[in-house]
Residue, then its C-alpha position, 0 to 999 in steps of 0.5 A: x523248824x526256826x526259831x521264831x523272830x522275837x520283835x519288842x516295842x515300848x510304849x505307854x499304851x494309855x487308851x489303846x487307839x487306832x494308832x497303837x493298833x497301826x503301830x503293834x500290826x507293823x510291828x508283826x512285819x519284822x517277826x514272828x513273836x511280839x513282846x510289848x513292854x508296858x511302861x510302869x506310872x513312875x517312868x511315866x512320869x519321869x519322861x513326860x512330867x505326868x502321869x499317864x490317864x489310865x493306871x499300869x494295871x489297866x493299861x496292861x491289862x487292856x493290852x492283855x485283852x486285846x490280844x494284838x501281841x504275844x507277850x505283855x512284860x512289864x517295863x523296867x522299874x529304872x530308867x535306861x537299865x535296859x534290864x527287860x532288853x537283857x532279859x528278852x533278848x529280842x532280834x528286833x526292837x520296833x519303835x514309834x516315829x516319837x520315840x527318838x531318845x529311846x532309840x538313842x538310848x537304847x543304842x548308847x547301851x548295846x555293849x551294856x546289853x551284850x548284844x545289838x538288836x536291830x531296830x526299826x522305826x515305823x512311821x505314824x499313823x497318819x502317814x501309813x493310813x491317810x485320812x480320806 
């Protein structure tokens, strides 16, 4: 038996919306285990200037709840440490077609990881599953 591909994908996850379902179902095409990383209010707030609708306790536990992935983390309490990542380890990291500065992040720290997960982007909703 193989290890299973551990796959990690970040997100807000305000509202849990057909397109974050889109999103974490094209996640499960590059693994095998799904970690989704669960962004904590003030990081919110540090990327987009506001806080998100719903608080993290809920935006988690609805994740949680709806059983689209395997394991729902909490995000890292600072920005960039990557200390999630470290954790994990994952084989894969998915990302959304908006998260550009997180991937450019993401890879101007691999020697701080230690490692260099490959990463995958996923188009949007709209492109993957056109309106009729």
């Amino acid at each position: 038996m193989h290890p299973k591909k551990k796959v990690m994908v970040f997100g807000v996850f305000d509202g849990l919306h057909e397109g974050h379902v889109a999103f974490l179902n094209e996640a499960k095409k590059f693994g095998d285990y799904i970690i989704a990383v669960v962004a904590q209010d003030h990081i919110v707030w540090e990327l987009r200037g506001r806080l998100p609708k719903n608080n993290f306790e809920d935006r988690f536990e609805h994740l949680e709840r709806e059983d689209l992935v395997d394991k729902v983390v909490i995000g890292d309490h600072e920005l960039n440490s990557w200390d999630i990542v470290k954790k994990h380890r994952p084989d894969v990291v998915v990302m959304g077609y908006d998260q550009d500065v997180l991937k450019s992040e993401l890879e101007r720290n691999f020697a701080k990881l230690g490692f260099s997960p490959e990463i995958k982007i996923v188009h949007t909703y709209e492109e993957n599953f056109p309106k009729r």
